[in-house]
N, C-alpha and C positions, 0 to 999 in steps of 0.2 A: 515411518515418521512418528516420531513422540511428541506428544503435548507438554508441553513447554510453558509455561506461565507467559513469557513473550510472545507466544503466537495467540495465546487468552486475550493476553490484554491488545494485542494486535486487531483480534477480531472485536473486542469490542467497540475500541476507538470507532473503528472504520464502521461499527452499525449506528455508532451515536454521531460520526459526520454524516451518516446518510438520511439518520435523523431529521438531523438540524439543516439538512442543504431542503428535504423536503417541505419542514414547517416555514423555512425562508424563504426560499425563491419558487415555492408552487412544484404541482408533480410535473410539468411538461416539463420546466426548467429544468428539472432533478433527474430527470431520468437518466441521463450517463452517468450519473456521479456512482452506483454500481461498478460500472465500468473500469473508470476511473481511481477506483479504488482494488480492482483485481489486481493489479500491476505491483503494488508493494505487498499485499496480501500474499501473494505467490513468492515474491522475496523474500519475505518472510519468515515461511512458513515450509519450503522448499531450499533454504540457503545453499545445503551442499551438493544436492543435485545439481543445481544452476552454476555451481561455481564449478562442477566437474568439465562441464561442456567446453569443448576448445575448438580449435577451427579459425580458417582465416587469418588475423592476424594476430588471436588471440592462441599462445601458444603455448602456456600454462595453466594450470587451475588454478580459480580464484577460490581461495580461501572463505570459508560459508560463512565466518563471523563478519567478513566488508561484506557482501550481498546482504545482510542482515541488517545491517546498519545502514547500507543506501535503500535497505524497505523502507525503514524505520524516518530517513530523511523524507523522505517521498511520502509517507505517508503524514508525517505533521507538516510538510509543504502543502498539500491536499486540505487538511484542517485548515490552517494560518489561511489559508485564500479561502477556503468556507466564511470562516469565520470573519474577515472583513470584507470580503463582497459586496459590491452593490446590489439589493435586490432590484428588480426587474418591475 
């Protein structure tokens, strides 16, 4: 795995949502939001291993630059809903 400017700014995004979900909605509220944030972190950050994995009905490799980009979806879907949330 190389460091890549996109998995930098990947990782930071996601410590400034976790930031800002903490100063917003308190630490009990926040506490997934870690969680929540592993899931395109690892898309991320992982692309072409994840896209190697076949099985079931998936019977080619997915190519690591789409796993990248559906991190990348999922991770400013994660923000956007931070970011307008109701707090608690």
């Amino acid at each position: 795995m190389e460091i890549t400017k996109s998995k930098i700014a990947a990782l930071i995004v996601a410590l400034l949502l976790a930031i800002v979900s903490l100063l917003r909605f308190g630490p009990f509220n926040s506490m997934w939001v870690p969680v929540e944030l592993l899931c395109p972190l690892v898309l991320i950050c992982f692309p072409d291993e994840i896209g190697r994995i076949t099985g079931g009905y998936i019977t080619r490799e997915t190519p690591g630059i789409f796993v990248s980009v559906m991190g990348w979806i999922f991770l400013v879907a994660a923000g956007i809903v931070t970011i307008i949330g109701k707090p608690k």
